[in-house]
MARGU-319275 format. One line per field, with one value per residue (C-alpha): residue in three letters; x, y, z. Coordinates in nm, 4 decimals, padded with zeros to 6 digits. Example, Ala and Ser with C-alpha at 12.3 -4.5 7.8 and 13.67 -1.06 7.14 Angstrom:
code c(ala | ser)
east c(01.2300 | 01.3670)
north c(-00.4500 | -00.1060)
up c(00.7800 | 00.7140)
END
This chain:
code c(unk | unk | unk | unk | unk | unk | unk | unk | unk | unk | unk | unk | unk | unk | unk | unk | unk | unk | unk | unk | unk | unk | unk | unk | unk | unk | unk | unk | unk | unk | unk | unk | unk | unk | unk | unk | unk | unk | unk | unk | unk | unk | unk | unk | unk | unk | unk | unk | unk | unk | unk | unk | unk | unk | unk | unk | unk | unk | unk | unk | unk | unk | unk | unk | unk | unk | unk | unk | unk | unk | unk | unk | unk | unk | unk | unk | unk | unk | unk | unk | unk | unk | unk | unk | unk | unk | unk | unk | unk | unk | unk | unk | unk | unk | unk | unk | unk | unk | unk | unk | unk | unk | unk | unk | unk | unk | unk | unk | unk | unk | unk | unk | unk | unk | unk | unk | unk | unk | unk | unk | unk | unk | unk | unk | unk | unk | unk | unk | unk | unk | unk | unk | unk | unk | unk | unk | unk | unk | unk | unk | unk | unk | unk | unk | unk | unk | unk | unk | unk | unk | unk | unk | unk | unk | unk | unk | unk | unk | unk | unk | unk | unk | unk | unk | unk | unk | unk | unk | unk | unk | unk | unk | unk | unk | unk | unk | unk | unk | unk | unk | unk | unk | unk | unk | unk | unk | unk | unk | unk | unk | unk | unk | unk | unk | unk | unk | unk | unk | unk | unk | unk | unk | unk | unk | unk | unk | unk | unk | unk | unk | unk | unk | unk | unk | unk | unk | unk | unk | unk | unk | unk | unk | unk | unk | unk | unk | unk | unk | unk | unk | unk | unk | unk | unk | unk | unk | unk | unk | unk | unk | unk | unk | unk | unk | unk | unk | unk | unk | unk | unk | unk | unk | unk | unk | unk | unk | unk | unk | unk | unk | unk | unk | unk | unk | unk | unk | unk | unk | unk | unk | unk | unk | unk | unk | unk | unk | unk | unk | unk | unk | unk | unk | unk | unk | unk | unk | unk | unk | unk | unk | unk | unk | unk | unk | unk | unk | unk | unk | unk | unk | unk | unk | unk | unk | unk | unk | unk | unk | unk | unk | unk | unk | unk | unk | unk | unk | unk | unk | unk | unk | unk | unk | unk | unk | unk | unk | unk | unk | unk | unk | unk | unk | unk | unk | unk | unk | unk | unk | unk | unk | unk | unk | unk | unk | unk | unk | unk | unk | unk | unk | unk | unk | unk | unk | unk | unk | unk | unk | unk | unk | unk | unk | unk | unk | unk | unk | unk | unk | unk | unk | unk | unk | unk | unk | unk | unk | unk | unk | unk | unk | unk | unk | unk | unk | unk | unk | unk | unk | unk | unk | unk | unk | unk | unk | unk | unk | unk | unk | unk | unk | unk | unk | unk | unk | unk)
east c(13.9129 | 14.1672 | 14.2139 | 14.3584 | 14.6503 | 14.4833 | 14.2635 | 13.9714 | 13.7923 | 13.9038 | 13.8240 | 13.5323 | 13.3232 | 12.9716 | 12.6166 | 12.3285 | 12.0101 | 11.6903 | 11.3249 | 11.3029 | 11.1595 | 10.8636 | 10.8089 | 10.8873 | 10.8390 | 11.0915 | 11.1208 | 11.1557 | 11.4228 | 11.6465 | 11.7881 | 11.8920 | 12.0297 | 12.2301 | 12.3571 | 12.5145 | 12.6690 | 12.7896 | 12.9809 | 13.0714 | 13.2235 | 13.4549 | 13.5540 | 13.3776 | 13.3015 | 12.8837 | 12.6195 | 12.2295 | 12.0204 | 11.6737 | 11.4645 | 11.1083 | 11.0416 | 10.8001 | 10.4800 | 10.1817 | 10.1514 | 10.5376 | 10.5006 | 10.3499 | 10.2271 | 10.1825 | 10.0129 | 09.7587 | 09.7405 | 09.7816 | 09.9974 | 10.0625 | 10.3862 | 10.3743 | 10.7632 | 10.7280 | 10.7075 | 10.9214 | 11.1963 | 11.1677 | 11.2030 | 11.4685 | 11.6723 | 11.5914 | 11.6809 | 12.0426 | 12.1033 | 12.0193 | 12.3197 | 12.5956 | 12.5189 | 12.3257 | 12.5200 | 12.5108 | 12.1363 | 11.9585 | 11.6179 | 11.5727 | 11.1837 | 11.0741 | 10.7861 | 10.9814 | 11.3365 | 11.4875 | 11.7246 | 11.6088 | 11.7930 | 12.1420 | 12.3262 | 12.1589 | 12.4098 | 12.6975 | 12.4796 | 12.5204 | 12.8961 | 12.9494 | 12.7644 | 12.9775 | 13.3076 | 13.1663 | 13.3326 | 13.0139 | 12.6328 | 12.4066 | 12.0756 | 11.9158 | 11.5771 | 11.5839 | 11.4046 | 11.5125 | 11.5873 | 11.9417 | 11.9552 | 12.1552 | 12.4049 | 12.4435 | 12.4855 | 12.8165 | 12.9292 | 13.1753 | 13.0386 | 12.6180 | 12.5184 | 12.1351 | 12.0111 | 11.7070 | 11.5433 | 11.2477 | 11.2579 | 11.1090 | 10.8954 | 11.1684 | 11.2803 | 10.9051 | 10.8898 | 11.1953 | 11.0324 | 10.7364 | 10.7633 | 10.9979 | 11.0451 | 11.1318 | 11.3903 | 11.5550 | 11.5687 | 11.7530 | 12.0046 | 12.1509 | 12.3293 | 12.6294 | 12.6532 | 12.3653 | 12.2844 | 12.0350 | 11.8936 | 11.7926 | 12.0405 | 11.9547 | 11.9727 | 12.1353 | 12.1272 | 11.8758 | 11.6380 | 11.5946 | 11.2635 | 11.2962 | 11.2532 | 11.5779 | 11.5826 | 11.8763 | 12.0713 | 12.4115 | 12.2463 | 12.4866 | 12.3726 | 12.3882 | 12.1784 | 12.1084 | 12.4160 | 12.3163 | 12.5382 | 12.5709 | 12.6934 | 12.3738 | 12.1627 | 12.2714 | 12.1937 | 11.9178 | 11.7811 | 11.4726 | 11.1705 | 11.0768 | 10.7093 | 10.6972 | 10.5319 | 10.6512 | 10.5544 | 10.6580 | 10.6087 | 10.4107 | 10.2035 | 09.9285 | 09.9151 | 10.2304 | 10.0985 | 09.8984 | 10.0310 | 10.2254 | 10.1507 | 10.4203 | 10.4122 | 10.1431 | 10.2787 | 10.1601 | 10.3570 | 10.1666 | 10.1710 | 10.1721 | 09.8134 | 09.8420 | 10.0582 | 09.9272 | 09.6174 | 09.7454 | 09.8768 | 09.5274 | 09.4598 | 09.8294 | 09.7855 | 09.4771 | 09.6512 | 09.9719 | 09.8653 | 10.1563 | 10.1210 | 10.1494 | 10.0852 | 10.0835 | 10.1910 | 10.0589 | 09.9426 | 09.6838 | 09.3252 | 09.2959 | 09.4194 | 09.1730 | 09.1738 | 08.8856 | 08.9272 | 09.3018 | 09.1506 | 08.9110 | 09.1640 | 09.3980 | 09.6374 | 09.6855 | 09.6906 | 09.8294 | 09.8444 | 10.1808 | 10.2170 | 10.2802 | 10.5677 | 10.7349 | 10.6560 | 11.0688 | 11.3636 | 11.3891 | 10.9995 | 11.0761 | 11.3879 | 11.2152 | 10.9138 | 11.1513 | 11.3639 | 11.0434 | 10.9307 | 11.0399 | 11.1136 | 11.0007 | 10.7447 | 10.7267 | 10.5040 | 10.7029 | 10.5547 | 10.4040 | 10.6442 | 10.9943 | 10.8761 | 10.7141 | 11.0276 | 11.2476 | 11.4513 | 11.6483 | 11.5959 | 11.5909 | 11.4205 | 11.5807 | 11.3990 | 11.4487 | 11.8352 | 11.7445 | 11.5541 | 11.8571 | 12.1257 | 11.8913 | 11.9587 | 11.5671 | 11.5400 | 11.3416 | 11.0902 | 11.0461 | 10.8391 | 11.1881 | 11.1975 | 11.5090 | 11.7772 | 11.7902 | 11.9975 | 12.2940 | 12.1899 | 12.2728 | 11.8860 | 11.7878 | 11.9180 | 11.8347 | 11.6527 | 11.3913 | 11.2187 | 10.9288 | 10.7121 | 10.3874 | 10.1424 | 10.3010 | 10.6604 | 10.5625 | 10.3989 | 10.6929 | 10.9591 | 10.7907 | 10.7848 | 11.1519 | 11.2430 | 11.0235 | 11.2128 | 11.5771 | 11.4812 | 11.7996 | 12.0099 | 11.8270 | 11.8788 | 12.2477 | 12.2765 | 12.0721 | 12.3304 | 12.6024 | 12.4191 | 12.3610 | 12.7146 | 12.8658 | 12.6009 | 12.4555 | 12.7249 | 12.7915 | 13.1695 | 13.0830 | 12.7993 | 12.9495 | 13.3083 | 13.2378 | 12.9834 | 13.1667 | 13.4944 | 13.2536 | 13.1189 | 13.4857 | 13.6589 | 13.7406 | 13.5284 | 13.2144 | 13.1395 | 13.3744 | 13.2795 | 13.6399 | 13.6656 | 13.9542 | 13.9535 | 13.7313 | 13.8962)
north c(11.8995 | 11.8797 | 11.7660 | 11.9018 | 11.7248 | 11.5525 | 11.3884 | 11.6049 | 11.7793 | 12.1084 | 12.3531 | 12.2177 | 12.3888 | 12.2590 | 12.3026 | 12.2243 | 12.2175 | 12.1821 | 12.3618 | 12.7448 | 12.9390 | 12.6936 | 12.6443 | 13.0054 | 12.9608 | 12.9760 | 12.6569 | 12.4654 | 12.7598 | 12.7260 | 12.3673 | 12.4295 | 12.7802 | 12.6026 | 12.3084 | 12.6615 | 12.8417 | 12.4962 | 12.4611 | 12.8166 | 12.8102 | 12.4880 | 12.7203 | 12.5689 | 12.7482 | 12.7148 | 12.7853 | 12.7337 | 12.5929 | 12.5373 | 12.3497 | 12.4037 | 12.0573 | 11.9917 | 11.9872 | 12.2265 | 12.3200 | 12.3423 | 12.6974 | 12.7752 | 13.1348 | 13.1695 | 13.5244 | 13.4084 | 13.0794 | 12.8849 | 12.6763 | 12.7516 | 12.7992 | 13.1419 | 13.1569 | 13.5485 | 13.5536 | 13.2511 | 13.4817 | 13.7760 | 13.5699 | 13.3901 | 13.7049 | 13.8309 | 13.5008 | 13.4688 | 13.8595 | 13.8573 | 13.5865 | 13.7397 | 13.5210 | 13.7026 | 13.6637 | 13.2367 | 13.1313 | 13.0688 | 12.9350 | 12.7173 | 12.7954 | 12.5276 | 12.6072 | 12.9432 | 12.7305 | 13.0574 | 13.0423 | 13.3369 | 13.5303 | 13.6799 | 13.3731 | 13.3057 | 13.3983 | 13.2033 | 12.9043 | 12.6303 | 12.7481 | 12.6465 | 12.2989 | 12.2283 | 12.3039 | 12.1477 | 11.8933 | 11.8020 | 11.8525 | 11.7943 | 11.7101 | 11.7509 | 11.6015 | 11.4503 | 11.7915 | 11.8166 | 11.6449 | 11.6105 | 11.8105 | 11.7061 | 12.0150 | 11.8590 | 11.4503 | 11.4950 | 11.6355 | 11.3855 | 11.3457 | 11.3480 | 11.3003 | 11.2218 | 11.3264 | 11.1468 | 11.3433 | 11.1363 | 10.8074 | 10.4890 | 10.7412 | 10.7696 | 10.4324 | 10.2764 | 10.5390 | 10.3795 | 10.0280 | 10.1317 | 10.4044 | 10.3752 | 10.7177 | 10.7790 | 10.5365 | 10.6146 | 10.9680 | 10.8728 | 10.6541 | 10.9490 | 11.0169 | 10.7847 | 10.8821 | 10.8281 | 10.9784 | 10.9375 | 11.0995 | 10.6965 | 10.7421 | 10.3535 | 10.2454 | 09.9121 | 09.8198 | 09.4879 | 09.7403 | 09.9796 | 09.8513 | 10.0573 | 09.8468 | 09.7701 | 09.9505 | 09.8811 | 10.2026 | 10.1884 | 10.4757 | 10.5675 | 10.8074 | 11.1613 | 11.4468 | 11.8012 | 12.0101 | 12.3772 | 12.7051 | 12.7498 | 13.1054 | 13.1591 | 13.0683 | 13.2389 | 13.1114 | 13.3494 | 13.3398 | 13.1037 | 13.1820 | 12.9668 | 13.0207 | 12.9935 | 12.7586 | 12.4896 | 12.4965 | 12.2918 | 12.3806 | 12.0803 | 11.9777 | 11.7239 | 11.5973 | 11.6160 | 11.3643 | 11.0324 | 10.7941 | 10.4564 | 10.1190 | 09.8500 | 09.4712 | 09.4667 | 09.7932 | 10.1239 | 10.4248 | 10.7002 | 11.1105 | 11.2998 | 11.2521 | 10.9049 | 10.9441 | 11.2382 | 11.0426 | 10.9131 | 11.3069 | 11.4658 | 11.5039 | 11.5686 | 12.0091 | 11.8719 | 11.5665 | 11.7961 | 12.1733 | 12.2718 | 12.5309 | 12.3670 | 12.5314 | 12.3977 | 12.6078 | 12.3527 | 12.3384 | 12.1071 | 12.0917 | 11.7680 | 11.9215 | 11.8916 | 12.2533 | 12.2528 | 11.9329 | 12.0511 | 12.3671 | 12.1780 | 11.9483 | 12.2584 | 12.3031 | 12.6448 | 12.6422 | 12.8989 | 12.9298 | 12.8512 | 13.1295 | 13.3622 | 13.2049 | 13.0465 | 13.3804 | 13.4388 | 13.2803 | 13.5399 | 13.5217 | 13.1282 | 13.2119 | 13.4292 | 13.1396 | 12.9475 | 13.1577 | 13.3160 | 12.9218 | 12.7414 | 12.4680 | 12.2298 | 11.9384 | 11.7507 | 11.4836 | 11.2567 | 11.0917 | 10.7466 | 10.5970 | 10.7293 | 10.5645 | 10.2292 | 10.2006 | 10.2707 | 10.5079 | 10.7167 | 11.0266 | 11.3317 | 11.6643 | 11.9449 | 12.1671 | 12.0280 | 12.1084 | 12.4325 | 12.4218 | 12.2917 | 12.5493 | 12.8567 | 12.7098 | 12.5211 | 12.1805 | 11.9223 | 11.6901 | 11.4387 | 11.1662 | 10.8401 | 10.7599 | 10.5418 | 10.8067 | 10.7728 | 10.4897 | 10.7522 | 11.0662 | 11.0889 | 11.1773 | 11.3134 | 11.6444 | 11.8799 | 11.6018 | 11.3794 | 11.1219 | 10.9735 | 10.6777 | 10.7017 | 10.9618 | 10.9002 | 10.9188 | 11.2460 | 11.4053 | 11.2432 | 11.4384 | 11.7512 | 11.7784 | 11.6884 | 11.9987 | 12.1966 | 12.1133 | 12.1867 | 12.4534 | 12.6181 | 12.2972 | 12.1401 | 12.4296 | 12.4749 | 12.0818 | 12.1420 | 12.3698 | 12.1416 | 11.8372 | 12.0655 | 12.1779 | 11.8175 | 11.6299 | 11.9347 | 12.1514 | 12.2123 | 12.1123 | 11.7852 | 11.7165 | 11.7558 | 11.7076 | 11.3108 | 11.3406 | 11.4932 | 11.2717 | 10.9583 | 11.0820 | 11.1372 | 10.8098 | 10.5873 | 10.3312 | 10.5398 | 10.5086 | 10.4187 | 10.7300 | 10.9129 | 11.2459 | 11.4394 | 11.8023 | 11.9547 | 12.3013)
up c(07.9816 | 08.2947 | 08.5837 | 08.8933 | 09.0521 | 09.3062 | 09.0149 | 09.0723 | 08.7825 | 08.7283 | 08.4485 | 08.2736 | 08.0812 | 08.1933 | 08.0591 | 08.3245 | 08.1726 | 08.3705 | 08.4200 | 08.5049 | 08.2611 | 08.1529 | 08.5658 | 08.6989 | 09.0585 | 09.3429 | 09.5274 | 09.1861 | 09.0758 | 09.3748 | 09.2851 | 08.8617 | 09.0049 | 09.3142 | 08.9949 | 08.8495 | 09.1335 | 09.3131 | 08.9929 | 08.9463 | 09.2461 | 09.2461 | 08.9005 | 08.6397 | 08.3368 | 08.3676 | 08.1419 | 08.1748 | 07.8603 | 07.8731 | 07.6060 | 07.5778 | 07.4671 | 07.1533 | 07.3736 | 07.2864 | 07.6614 | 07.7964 | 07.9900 | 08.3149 | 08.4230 | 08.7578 | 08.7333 | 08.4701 | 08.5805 | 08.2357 | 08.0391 | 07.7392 | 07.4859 | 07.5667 | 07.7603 | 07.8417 | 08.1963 | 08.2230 | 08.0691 | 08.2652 | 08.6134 | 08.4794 | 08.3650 | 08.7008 | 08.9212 | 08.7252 | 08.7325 | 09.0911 | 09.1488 | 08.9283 | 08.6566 | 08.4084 | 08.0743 | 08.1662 | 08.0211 | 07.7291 | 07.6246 | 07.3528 | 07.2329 | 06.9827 | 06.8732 | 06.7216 | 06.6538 | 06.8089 | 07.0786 | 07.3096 | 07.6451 | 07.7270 | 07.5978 | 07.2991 | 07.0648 | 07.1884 | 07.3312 | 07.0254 | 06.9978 | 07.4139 | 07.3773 | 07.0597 | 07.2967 | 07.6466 | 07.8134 | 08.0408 | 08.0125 | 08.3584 | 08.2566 | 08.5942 | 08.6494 | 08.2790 | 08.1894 | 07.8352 | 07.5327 | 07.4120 | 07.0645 | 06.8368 | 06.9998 | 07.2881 | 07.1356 | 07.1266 | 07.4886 | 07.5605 | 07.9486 | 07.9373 | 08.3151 | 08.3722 | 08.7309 | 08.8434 | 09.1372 | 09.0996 | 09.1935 | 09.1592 | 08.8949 | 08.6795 | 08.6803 | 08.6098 | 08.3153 | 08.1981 | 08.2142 | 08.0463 | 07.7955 | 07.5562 | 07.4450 | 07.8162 | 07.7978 | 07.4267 | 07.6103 | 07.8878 | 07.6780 | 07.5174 | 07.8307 | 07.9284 | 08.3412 | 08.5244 | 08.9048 | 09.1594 | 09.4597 | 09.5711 | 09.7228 | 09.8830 | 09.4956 | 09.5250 | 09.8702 | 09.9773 | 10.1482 | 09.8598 | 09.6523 | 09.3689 | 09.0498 | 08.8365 | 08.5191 | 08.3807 | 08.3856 | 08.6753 | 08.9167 | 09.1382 | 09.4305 | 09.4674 | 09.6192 | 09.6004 | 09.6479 | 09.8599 | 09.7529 | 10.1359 | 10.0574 | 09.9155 | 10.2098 | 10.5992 | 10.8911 | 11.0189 | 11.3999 | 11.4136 | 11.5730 | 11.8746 | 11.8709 | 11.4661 | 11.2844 | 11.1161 | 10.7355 | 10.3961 | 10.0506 | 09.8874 | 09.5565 | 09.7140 | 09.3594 | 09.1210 | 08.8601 | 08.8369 | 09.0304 | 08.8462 | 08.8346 | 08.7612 | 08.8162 | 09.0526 | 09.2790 | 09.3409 | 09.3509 | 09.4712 | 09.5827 | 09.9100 | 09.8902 | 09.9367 | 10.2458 | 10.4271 | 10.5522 | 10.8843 | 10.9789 | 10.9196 | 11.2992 | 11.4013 | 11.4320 | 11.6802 | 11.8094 | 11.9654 | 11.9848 | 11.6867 | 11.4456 | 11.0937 | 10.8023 | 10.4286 | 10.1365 | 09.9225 | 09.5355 | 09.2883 | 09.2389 | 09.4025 | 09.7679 | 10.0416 | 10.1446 | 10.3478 | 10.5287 | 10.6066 | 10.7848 | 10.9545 | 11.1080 | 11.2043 | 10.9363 | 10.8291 | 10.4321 | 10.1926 | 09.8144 | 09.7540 | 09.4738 | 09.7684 | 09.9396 | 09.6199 | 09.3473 | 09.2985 | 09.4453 | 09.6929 | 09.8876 | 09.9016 | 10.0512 | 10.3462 | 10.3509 | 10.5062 | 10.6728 | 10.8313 | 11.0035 | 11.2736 | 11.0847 | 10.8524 | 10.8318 | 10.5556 | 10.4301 | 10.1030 | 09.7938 | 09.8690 | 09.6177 | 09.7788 | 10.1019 | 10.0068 | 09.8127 | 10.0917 | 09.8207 | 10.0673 | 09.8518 | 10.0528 | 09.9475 | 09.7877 | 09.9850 | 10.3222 | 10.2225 | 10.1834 | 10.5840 | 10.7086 | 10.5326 | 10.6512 | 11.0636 | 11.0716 | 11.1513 | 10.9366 | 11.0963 | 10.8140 | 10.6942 | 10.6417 | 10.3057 | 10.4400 | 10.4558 | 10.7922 | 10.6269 | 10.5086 | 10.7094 | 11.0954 | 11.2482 | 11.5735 | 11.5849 | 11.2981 | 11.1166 | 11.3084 | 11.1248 | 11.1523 | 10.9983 | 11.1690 | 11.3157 | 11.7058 | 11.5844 | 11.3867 | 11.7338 | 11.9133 | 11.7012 | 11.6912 | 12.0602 | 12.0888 | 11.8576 | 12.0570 | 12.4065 | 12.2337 | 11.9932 | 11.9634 | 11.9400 | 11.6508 | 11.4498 | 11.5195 | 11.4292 | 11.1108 | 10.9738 | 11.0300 | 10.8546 | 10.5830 | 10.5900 | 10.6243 | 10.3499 | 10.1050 | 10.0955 | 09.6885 | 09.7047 | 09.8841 | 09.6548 | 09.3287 | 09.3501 | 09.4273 | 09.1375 | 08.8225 | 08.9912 | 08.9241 | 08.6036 | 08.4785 | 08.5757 | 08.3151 | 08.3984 | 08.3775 | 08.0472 | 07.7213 | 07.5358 | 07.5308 | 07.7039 | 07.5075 | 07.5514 | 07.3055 | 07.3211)
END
C-alpha cells in the first residue's frame, strides 16, 4: 500500500464486490461497474468479485423471469458489461452452491484478495469469506438507509456481517446531523455517495418536448418496523402524485417493476407505464432510457424521506451526468446539494407541479446546470478520493494497513 505525496491513496490494489451477475439488469449494473472504473481511473489496481451467497434462490433471469441458482445468464451479461468497458480480464463469480470460482478472473481471484490492500463491499451484497477477512482496509457501503441500519438493530446475522468490515460509509449522507432521523446503530457512518465515471456518460442534446421518466421498483421489499416507526417503499409515497400527469398536462412515464404496482390505476391517472426490462435489459439500453427523456422525476422510498436521510439516488447521478435535470422528491439533500437548477425538489404534490413547470420554462439551462452538479458532487475522483483518504487515515480503524505485497 502507498500513498501519494500529497497523502492521497495511490496504488492500491482494490477488490469491489457487489450484485451483477445474480441481478443482471442495467440500472442496478451501472453503479458496481462505475465503483471499478472510478477507481481504475484514479490508477488503482481493480478487480470485481461476486459471491452468490448461500441462499437457494440468489439468481435473477430477466428473460425467464425466475430466480433460481442457475448464474448462466448472469455470466454472460456480466462478461459482456466488463468487456464492453475495457475491463474484461477484472471479474469473477464466486458460485456456492458449486464451491467453484467461475469467469475471466477466476484463476487468479483468491491469489488478488490474499495480496489486496482494500476490499469495497458496496451495498453489503456479500459475505466476507474467509479470503477476504484479512484485507487490511474492509469498507462497508450502505446505499440503503435507515433499512440497513434497522437490519442492524434487529437481525443479528445482519449485524455479525457487517462487523467484519472495519470502515463504514453511507449515502445518509445527513447521518449525524440533529435533522437526520435515522436510528443509531452503532457503526461510525460517515457520508459518501455514488461516484459517476463522467467519461462514461456524454452530455447528449435533450429533448424539449420529451418526457420525463424514472426507473422505479414500487415495491423493493417489506417495509420495517422499529420502535414504534415505519419505514416504508415508493408505494407508500407515491400516493399524493397520482393525479400530477392530469393535474399539469406533463408527459410522465414510469419504467417501473413488482407485482404489487398499480399499473392500471397509473394509466388511468395519466402516467405512461413500461416494463422496465426494456429500458434497463444491459447497461447500454438504460443508458439511452435516459439519454432518450427530458429529464427525470423521481418518487423516493418512504423511509429515506421520513428520515430526512439526505441520500440521493444513484440513478438521478446518472440523469444529471447525461445533461437531464432531476425533479426530485427531498429526502433532505437539499441539505448538502445546491437545488433549483438541474435539481428541483419537492415535498408535496404543488411543489412537484411547481418544479416541473420551472424546468419546462428554462429547459436548456437546467440541463447545462445538471451537468455541472454532477460534475462538481458525482464526479468519481471527487467521490472516492475523500472516501478511500477517510478509510485510510489512522484513526479509521486500528487494524494496521502494511503493504501486503
Amino acid at each position: 500500500m502507498s500513498l501519494a505525496s500529497d497523502g492521497a491513496p495511490g496504488g492500491l490494489r482494490v477488490i469491489v464486490l457487489g450484485y451483477i451477475v445474480r441481478f443482471p439488469v442495467g440500472g442496478n449494473a451501472w453503479p458496481y461497474l462505475q465503483y471499478v472504473m472510478g477507481l481504475a481511473g484514479l490508477g488503482h489496481e481493480v478487480y470485481f468479485a461476486e459471491d452468490s451467497g448461500d441462499e437457494p434462490w440468489s439468481c435473477y433471469d430477466p428473460v425467464r423471469n425466475v430466480t433460481d441458482t442457475d448464474p448462466d445468464y448472469g455470466l454472460r451479461f456480466t462478461r459482456s458489461a466488463f468487456g464492453r468497458l475495457g475491463l474484461g480480464d477484472r471479474w469473477a463469480y464466486y458460485d456456492a452452491p458449486t464451491r467453484r470460482w467461475l469467469g475471466p478472473c477466476a484463476g487468479r481471484i483468491l491469489d488478488l484478495c490474499a495480496t489486496a490492500d482494500v476490499v469495497l463491499n458496496v451495498s453489503g451484497a456479500n459475505p466476507l469469506r474467509p479470503w477476504l477477512a484479512e484485507v487490511p482496509t474492509r469498507i462497508l457501503i450502505d446505499t440503503d438507509p435507515v433499512f440497513t441500519q434497522v437490519r442492524h438493530l434487529t437481525d443479528p446475522a445482519r449485524r455479525q456481517r457487517a462487523l467484519a468490515h472495519n470502515a463504514f460509509f453511507s449515502f445518509a449522507e445527513n447521518a449525524g446531523s440533529a435533522e437526520c432521523l435515522v436510528p443509531d446503530d452503532g457503526f461510525p457512518w460517515q457520508p459518501t455517495r455514488q461516484p459517476v465515471a463522467l467519461g462514461a456518460w456524454p452530455i447528449t442534446p435533450g429533448p424539449a418536448d420529451g418526457k420525463f421518466t424514472t426507473v422505479m421498483q414500487w415495491d423493493s421489499y417489506a417495509a420495517l418496523e422499529h420502535e414504534g416507526k415505519r419505514y416504508g417503499m415508493k408505494s407508500d409515497s407515491f400516493s399524493p402524485y397520482f393525479d400530477l400527469p392530469q393535474a399539469t398536462g406533463v408527459n410522465l412515464e414510469l419504467a417501473v417493476g413488482s407485482l404489487s404496482a398499480p399499473l392500471d390505476l397509473l394509466r388511468g391517472r395519466g402516467w405512461r407505464v413500461v416494463d422496465p426490462r426494456v429500458p434497463t435489459r444491459d447497461p447500454w439500453t438504460y443508458q439511452r432510457y435516459l439519454q432518450d427523456s427530458k429529464g427525470e422525476f423521481g418518487i423516493a422510498k418512504h423511509g429515506y424521506v421520513v428520515t430526512g436521510s439526505g441520500w440521493f439516488s444513484e440513478r438521478s447521478a446518472d440523469y444529471l451526468a447525461s445533461g437531464r435535470p432531476a425533479v426530485l422528491q427531498d429526502t433532505g439533500f437539499s441539505r448538502w446539494l445546491p437545488v433549483g437548477r438541474g435539481v428541483v425538489a419537492f415535498d408535496s404534490p404543488e411543489g412537484a407541479a411547481a418544479a416541473l413547470a420551472d424546468v419546462n420554462a428554462d429547459y436548456v439551462g437546467h440541463c447545462a446546470a445538471a451537468r455541472a452538479l454532477a460534475e462538481e458532487y458525482f464526479g468519481a475522483e471527487k467521490v472516492l478520493t475523500p472516501l478511500l483518504e477517510s478509510a485510510l487515515s489512522p484513526a479509521a480503524s486500528t487494524t494496521g494497513r502494511g503493504s501486503r505485497r
